[in-house]
C-alpha distance (Angstrom), angle and dihedral (degrees) to the residues before:
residue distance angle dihedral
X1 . . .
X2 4.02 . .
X3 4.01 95.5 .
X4 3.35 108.7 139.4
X5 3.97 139.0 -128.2
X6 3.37 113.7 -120.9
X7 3.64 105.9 166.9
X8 3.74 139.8 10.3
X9 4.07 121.9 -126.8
X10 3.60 95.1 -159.7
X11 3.91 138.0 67.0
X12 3.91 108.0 -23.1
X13 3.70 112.8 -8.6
X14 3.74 134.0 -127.4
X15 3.66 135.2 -149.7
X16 3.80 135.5 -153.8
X17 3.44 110.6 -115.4
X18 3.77 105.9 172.4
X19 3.60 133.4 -56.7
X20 4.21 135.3 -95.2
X21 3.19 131.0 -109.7
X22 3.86 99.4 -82.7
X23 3.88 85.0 50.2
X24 3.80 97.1 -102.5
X25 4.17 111.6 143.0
X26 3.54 114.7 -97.1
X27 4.04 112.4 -146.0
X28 3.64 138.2 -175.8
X29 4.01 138.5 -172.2
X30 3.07 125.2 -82.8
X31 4.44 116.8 -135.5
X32 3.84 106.8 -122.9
X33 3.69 118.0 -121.7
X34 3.50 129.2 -168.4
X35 3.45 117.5 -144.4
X36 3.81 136.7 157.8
X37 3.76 89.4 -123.9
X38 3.86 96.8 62.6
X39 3.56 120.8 -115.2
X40 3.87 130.3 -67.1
X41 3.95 110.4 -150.4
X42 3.57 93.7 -167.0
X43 3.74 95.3 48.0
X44 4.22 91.6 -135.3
X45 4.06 87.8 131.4
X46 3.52 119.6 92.2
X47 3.64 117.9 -122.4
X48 3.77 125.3 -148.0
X49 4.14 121.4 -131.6
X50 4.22 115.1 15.2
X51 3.88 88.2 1.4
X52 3.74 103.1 63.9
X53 3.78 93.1 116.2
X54 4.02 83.7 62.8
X55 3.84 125.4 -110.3
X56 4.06 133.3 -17.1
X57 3.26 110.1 -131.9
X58 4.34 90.3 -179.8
X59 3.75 88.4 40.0
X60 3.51 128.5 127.9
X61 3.90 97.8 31.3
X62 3.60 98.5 -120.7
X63 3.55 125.9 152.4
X64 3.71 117.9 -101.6
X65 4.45 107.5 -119.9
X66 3.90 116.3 -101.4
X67 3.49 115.2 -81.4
X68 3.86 85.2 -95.5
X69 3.58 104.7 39.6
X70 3.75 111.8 122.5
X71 3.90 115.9 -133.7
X72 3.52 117.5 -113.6
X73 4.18 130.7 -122.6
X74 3.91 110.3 -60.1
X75 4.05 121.7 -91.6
X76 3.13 122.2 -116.2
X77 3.94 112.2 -87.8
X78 3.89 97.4 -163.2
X79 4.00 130.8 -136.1
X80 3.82 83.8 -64.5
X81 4.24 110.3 128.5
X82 3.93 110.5 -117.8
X83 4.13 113.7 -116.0
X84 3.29 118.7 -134.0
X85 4.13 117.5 -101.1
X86 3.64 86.8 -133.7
X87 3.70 99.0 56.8
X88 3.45 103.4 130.7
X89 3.83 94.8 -162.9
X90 3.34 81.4 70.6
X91 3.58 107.1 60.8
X92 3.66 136.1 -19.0
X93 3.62 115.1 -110.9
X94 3.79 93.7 -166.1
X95 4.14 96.2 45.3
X96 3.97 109.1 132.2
X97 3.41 115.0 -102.8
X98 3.59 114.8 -75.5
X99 3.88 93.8 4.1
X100 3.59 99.7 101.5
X101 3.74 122.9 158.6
X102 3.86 119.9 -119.5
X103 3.94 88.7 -108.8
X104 3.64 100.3 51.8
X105 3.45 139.8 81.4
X106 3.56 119.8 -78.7
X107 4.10 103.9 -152.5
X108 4.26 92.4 -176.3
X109 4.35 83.5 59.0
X110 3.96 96.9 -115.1
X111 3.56 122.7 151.4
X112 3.39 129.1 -115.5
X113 3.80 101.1 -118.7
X114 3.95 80.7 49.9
X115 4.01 89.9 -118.2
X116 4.50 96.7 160.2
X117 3.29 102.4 -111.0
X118 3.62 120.2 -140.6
X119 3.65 123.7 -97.9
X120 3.99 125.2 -126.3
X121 3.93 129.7 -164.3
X122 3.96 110.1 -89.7
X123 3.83 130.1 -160.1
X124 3.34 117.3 -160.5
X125 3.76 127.1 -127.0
X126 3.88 142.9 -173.0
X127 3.66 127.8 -144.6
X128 3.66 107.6 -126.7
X129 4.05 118.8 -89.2
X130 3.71 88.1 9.7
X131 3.93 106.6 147.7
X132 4.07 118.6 -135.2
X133 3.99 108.4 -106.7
X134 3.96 111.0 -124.0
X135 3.79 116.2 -111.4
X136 3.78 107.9 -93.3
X137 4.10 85.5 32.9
X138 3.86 119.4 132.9
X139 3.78 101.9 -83.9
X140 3.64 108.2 35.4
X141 3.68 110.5 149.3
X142 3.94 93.3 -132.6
X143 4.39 83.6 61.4
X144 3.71 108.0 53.8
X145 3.70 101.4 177.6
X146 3.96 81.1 56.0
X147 3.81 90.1 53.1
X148 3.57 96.1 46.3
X149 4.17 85.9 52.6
X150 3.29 91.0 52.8
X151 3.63 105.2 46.6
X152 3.79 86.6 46.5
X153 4.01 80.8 59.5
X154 4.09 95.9 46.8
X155 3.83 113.7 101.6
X156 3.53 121.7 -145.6
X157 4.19 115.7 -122.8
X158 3.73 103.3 -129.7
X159 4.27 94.2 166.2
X160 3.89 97.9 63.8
X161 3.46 125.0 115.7
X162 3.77 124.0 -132.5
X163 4.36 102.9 -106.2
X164 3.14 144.1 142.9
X165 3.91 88.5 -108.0
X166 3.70 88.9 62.3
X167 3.61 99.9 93.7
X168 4.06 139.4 22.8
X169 3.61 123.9 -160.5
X170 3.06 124.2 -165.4
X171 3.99 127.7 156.4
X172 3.81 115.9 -128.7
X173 4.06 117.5 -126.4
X174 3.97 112.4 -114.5
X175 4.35 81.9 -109.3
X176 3.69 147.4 8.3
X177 4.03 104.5 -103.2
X178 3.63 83.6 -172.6
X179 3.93 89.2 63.4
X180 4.00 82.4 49.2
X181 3.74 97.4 55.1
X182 3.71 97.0 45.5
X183 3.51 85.8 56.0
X184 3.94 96.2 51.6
X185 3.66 84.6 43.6
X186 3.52 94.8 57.6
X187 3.74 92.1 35.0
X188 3.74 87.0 54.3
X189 4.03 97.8 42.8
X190 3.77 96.2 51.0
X191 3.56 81.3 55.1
X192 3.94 108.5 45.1
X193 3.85 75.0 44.8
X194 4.14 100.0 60.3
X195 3.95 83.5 38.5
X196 3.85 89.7 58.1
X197 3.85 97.9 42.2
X198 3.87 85.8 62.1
X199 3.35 102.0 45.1
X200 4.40 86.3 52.8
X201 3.85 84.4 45.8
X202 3.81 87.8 49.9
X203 3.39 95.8 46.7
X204 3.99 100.3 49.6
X205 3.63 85.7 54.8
X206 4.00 88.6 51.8
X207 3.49 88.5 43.2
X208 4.02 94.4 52.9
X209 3.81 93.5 43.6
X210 3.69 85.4 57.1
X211 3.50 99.3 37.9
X212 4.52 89.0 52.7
X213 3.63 89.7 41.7
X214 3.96 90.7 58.6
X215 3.66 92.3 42.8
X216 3.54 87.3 57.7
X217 3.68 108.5 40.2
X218 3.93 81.0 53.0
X219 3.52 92.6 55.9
X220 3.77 90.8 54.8
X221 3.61 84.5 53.8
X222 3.57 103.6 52.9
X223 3.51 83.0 48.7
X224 3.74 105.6 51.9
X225 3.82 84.9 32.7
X226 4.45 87.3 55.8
X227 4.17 82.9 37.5
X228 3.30 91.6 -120.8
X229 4.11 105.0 128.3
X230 4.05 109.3 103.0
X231 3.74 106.9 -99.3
X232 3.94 100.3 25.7
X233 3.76 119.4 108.1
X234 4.12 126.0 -111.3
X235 4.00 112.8 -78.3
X236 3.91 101.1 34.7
X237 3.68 114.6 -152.2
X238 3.76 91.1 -16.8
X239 3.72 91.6 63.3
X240 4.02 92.1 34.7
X241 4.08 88.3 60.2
X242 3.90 97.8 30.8
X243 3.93 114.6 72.4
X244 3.55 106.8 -132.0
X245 3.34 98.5 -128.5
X246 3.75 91.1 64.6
X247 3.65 100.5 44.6
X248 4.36 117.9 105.6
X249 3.61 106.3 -109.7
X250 4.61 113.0 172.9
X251 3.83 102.0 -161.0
X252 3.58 119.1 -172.5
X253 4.07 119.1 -176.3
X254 3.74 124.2 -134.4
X255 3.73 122.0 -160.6
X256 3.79 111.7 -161.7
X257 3.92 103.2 -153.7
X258 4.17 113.5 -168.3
X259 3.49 113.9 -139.7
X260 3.71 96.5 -168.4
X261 3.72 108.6 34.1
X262 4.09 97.5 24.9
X263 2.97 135.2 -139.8
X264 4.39 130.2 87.1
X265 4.04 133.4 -93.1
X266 3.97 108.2 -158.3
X267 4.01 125.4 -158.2
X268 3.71 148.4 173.9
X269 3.74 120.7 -129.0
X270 4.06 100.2 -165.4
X271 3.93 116.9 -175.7
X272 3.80 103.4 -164.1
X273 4.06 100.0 -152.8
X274 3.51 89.9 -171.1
X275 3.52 107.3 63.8
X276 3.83 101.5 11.9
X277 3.42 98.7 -113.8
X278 4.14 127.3 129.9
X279 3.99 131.5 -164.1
X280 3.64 149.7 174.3
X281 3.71 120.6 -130.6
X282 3.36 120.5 -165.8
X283 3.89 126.7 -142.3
X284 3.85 129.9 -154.2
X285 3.83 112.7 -126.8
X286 4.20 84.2 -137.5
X287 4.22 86.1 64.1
X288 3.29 110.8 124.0
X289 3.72 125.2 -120.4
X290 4.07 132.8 164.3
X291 3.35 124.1 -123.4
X292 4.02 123.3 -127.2
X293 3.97 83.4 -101.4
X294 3.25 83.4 58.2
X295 3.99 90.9 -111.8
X296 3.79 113.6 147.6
X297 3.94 125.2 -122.0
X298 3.41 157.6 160.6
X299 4.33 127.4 -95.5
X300 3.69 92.9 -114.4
X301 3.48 94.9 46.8
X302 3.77 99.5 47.8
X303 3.86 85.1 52.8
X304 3.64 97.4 55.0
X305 3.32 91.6 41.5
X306 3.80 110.7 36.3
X307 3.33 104.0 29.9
X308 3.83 130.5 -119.8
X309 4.31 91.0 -67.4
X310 3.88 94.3 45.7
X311 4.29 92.6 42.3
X312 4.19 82.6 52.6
X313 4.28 98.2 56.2
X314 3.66 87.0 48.0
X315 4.19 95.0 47.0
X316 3.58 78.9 53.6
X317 3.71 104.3 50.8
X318 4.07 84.8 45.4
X319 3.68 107.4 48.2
X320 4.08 100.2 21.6
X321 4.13 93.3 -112.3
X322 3.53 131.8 154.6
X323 4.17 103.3 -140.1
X324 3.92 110.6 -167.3
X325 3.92 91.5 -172.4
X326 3.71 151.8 -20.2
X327 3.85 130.6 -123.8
X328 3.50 121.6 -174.4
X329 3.69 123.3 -146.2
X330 3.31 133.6 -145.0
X331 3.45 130.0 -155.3
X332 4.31 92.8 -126.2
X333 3.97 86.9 51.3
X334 3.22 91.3 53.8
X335 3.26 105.9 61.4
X336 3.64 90.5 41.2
X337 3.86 85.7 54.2
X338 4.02 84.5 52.2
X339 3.88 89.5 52.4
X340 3.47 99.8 46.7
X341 3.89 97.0 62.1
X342 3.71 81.2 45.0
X343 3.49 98.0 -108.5
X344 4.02 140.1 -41.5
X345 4.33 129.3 -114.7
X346 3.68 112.4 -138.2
X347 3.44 135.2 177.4
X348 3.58 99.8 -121.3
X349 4.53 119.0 -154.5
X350 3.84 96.3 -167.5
X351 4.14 137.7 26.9
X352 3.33 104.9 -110.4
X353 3.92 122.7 -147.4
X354 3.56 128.6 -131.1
X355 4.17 110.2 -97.4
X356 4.03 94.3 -159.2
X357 4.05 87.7 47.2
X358 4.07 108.3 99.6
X359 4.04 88.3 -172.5
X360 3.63 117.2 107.6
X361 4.07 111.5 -134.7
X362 4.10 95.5 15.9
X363 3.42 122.2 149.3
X364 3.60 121.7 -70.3
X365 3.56 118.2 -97.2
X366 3.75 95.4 -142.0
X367 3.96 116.9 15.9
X368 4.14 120.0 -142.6
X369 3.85 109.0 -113.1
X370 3.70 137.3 113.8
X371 3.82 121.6 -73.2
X372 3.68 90.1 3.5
X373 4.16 107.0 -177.9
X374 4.10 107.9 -133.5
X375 3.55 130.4 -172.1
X376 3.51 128.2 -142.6
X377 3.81 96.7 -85.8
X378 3.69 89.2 38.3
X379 4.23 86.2 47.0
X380 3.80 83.9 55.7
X381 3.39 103.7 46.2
X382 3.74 86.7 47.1
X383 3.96 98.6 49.2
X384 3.91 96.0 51.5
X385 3.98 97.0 36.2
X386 3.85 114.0 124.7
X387 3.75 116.3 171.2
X388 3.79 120.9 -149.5
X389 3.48 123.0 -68.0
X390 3.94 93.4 8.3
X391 3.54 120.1 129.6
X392 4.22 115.0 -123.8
X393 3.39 88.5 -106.6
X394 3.82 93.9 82.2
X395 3.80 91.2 41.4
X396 3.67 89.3 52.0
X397 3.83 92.8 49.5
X398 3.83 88.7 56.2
X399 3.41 84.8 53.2
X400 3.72 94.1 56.1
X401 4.03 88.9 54.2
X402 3.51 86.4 60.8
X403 3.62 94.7 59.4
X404 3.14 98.4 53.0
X405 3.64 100.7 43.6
X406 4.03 84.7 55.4
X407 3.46 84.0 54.4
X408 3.37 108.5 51.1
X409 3.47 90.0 50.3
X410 4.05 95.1 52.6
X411 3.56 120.8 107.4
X412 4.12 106.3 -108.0
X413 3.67 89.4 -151.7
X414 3.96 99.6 96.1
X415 3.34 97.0 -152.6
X416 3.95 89.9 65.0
X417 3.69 92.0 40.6
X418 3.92 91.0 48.6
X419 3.70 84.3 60.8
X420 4.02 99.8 41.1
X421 4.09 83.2 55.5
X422 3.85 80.9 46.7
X423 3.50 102.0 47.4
X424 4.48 82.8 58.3
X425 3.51 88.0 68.3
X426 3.68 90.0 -150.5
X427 3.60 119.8 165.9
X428 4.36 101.2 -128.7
X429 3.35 125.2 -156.5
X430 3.60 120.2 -104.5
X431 3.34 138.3 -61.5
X432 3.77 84.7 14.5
X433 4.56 108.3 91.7
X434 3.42 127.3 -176.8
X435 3.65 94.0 -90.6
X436 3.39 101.6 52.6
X437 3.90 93.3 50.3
X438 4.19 85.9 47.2
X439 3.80 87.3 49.1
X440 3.64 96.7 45.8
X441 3.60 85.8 49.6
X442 3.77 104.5 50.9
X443 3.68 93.7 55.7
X444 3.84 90.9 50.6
X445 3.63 86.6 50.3
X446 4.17 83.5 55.2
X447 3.49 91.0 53.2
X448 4.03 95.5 47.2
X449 3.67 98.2 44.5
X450 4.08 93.0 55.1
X451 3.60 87.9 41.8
X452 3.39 102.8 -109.6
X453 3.83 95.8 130.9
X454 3.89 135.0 93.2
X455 3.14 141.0 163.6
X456 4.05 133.6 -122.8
X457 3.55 137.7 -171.1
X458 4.12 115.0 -138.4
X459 4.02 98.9 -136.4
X460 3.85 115.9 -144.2
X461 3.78 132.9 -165.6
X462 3.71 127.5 -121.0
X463 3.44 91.4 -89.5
X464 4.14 102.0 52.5
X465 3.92 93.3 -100.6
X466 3.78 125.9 123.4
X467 3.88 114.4 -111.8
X468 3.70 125.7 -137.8
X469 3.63 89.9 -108.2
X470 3.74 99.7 58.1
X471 3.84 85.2 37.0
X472 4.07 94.7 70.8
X473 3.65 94.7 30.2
X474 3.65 105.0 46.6
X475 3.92 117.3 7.8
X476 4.18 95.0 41.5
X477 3.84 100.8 38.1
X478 3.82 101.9 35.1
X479 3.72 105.2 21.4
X480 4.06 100.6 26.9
X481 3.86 89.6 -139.7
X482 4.13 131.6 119.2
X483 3.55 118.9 -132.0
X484 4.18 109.1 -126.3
X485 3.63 99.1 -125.2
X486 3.42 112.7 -152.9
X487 4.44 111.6 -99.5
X488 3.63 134.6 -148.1
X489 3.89 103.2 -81.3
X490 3.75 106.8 30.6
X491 3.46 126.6 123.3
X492 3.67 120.8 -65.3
X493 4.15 115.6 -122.2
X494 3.35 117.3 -132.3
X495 3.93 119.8 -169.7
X496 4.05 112.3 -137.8
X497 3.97 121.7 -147.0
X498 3.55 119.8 176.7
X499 3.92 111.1 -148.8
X500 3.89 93.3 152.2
X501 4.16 101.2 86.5
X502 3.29 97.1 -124.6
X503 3.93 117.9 98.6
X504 3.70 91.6 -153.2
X505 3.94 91.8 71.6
X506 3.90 90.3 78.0
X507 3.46 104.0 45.2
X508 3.79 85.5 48.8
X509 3.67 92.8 42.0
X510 3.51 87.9 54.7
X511 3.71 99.5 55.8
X512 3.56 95.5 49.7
X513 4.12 89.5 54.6
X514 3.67 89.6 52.9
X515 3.29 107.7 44.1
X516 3.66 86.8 47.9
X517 3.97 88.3 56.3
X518 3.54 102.9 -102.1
X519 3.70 130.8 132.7
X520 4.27 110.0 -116.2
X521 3.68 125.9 -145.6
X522 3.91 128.7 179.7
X523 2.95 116.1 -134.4
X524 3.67 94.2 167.5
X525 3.84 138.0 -137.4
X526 3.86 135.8 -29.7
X527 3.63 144.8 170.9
X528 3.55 112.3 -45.1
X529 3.90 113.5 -103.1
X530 3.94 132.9 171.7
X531 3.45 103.3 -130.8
X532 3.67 127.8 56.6
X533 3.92 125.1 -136.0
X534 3.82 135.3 -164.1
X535 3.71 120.9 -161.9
X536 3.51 146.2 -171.5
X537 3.71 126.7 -171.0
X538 4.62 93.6 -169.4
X539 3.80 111.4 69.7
X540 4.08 83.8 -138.9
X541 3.63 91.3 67.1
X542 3.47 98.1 59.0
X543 3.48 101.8 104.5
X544 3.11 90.9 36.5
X545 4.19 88.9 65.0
X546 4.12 84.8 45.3
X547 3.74 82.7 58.9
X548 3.95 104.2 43.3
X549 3.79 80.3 46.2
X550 3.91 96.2 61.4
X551 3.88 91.8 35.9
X552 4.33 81.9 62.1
X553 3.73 93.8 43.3
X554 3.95 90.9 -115.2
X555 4.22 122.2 144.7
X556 3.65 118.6 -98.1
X557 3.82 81.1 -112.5
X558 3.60 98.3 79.3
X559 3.56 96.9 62.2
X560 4.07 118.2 100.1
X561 3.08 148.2 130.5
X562 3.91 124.2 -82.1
X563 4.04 138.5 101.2
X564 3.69 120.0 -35.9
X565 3.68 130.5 -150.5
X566 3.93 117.9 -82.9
X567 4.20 107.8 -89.9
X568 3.80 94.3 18.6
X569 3.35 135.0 104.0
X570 3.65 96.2 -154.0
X571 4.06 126.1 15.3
X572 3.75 124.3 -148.9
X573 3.71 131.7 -166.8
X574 3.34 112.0 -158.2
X575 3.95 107.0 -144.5
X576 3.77 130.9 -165.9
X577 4.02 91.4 -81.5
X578 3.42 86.4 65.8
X579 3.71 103.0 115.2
X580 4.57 115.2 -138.0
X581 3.44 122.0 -161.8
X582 4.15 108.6 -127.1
């Protein structure tokens, strides 16, 4: 409750006279009198004589008691019957401010002739467990009509006792620091907090900066690891820390044999293990390989001759390999092969005409163009095409697009490839099943799909042998193998061409050379001629011509200078002088 005091019953009594600043009441002492009517704390009885204008509640000028002192025992009211506070005869609780009537009661202490009364120094004091009025709140000293409503309202305390424990004063501070702080506080908080909302924002953005340039700097290492950035070699990291030499490689050959046309294209399939990556490599038929009698010759020969399992030793013994089997190819499979994955897309560099059309100028059979969709037959016609004039590399290259477009198209699931090899019903040679072959397959059909697969050419020179070139680009990265160069001291290869007529001449020609340590090649028959010739196309085998000629019974006259056959050293025709043995 927020009723006011506005007297005292006990001791020396006090009056409200108005209220402070921070709304607390403001009282004052009130002079004793001594009447023989009693006394009236609220001053509503009219007094006779000097006090006809009613009661003084400033009179007397005496100082009000410290804000501590204790009141002393109560006067002695007299015989005199007590008015009642409310007596509106007395005063008139709703009289404008500073409009009193003579007879009323004056709550600001002026006099009723008007005389200015003198002011004396005040201390404010608060009954105890009285609650601060809110601004605005009946009573305020800045509304006066509220403060006369509300002392109309107060009820004087007539049952206290006089004690120490009356009264508390305490003196108010000139503001509320509290008030101050929370306002720093929240000054300061809304601050700290803007501060902190930056520094998050600032830090997702350093966060996502980091996070993208991870994501990409592991992208560029997936793909230099799978060697798949432009200008970085097969194998990526894989290769870069493996030595080639000790990386798994499973090579199988394939020997494309032309039913129609003749003749035989010859590849290695090569499944590098180690770093998951598969190619073709493509041999020359003019590559030079030695026989097990040690004779020399050329790919295409050895495969005509030798078969598939005698043409694989001697790739071996040439280029360092490892071959775990050999499947020969012919053209009819092939294009069934082509069907069964339900065709291949190549990208084809020449229009290639029909074989079985008779009709000059008909339309090609497969048309040059990029991602050009064959069929078998088309696939076929394709993989053994060789314009005029070219050289069998380029037909050999086409037939290397082939491959690969079969494989990419194979399933990698070997079970399902096992049966597409099946479904051929090809008889393989030995050791190599149907299994193997569909295994082999599916995981080169792994490799090509994810584009770990290319294709390479094995360069040879003039002569059949491997250069150092094409030995560090080809047969060390892709097929892990060194090339046996030919040394100082071995066997000198001599090229054999029978122009005599007689068959016999080679087979004895080729007896002679051996036995008389040299290394033989065939290079088969020509146009009958009457003299022989031996050439050599280095100046440092020269004498070694002189000598090859002697060994064969020929002049000294028939050596000079000139081209030799591929994979020899020195190349003899043997001519009509050429003397056989019967």
């Amino acid at each position: 409750m927020n009723d006011r005091y506005d007297g005292y019953a006990g001791g020396d009594p006090y009056e409200l006279v108005g209220y402070d600043e921070f709304g607390q009441p403001v009282y004052r002492q009130v002079p004793q009198q001594r009447t023989p009517q009693g006394h009236d704390p609220y001053g509503t009885q009219q007094h006779q004589g000097t006090q006809g204008y009613g009661y003084d509640p400033y009179g007397g000028g005496q100082q009000p008691p410290s804000p501590y002192h204790q009141p002393g025992p109560a006067h002695d009211t007299g015989t005199r019957p007590a008015a009642s506070p409310y007596d509106t005869a007395s005063y008139d609780t709703y009289a404008p401010y500073g409009t009193a009537p003579a007879d009323t009661y004056d709550p600001y202490g002026r006099t009723p002739t008007g005389a200015p009364q003198p002011r004396v120094a005040e201390q404010t004091a608060r009954i105890p467990q009285q609650a601060r009025p809110a601004d605005g709140s009946p009573g305020h000293p800045e509304d006066p009509a509220a403060f006369q409503e509300g002392e109309a309202r107060a009820e004087p305390s007539g049952d206290r006792e006089d004690g120490s424990e009356q009264y508390a004063f305490a003196e108010e501070p000139d503001g509320d620091p509290e008030d101050v702080i929370d306002w720093l506080k929240f000054t300061e908080n809304r601050t700290e907090r803007r501060e902190e909302a930056k520094r998050r924002a600032r830090s997702r953005v350093v966060a996502l900066v980091v996070v993208l340039v991870l994501a990409a700097v592991g992208g560029v290492g997936y793909l230099w690891y799978a060697g798949l950035l432009p200008g970085t070699s097969s194998g990526g990291a894989s290769a870069a820390t493996t030595p080639t030499g000790a990386q798994n490689r499973d090579v199988l050959v394939v020997h494309l044999h032309n039913t129609r046309g003749g003749g035989t294209s010859t590849a290695l399939l090569v499944d590098n293990t180690t770093i998951h990556q598969g190619a073709t490599v493509l041999l020359p038929n003019s590559l030079a390989l030695t026989s097990d009698d040690g004779s020399t010759t050329t790919l295409a020969k050895s495969v005509a001759d030798d078969g598939s399992s005698g043409t694989s030793d001697s790739i071996d013994s040439a280029l360092g390999t490892k071959i775990e089997g050999s499947w020969r190819l012919d053209t009819p499979y092939l294009d069934n092969l082509v069907e069964l994955v339900g065709g291949i897309e190549v990208t084809t560099d020449a229009d290639v005409p029909d074989p079985g059309s008779k009709k000059k100028g008909s339309e090609p059979l497969v048309h040059k163009g990029q991602d050009q969709t064959l069929s078998g037959k088309m696939a076929v016609a394709y993989a053994t095409y060789r314009a005029p004039g070219e050289s069998q590399d380029a037909q050999l290259e086409r037939f290397g697009q082939v491959m690969q477009g079969v494989l990419r198209k194979m399933s990698s699931d070997p079970g399902a490839a096992t049966t597409t090899v099946q479904t051929l019903a090809q008889i393989l040679d030995p050791p190599l099943t149907d299994k193997d072959l569909g295994g082999f397959l599916a995981k080169l059909a792994d490799r090509a799909k994810e584009s770990a697969y290319k294709t390479a050419l094995l360069p040879v020179q003039s002569d059949g042998s491997v250069g150092q070139n094409a030995t560090d680009t080809v047969v060390k990265t892709l097929l892990g193998g060194t090339v046996k160069s030919p040394q100082a001291g071995d066997a000198v290869r001599v090229g054999i061409q029978n122009a005599t007529g007689a068959k016999a001449a080679t087979e004895q020609a080729r007896v002679v050379l051996v036995n008389g340590g040299y290394t033989f090649v065939d290079a088969g028959t020509g146009a009958a001629g009457s003299l022989s010739r031996v050439t050599y196309a280095a100046d440092g085998d020269k004498e070694n011509a002189v000598e090859v000629a002697k060994t064969l019974g020929l002049p000294g006259t028939a050596v000079q200078k000139g081209q030799v056959t591929s994979n020899a050293n020195v190349s003899v025709v043997l001519g009509r002088d050429y003397r056989t043995t019967s």
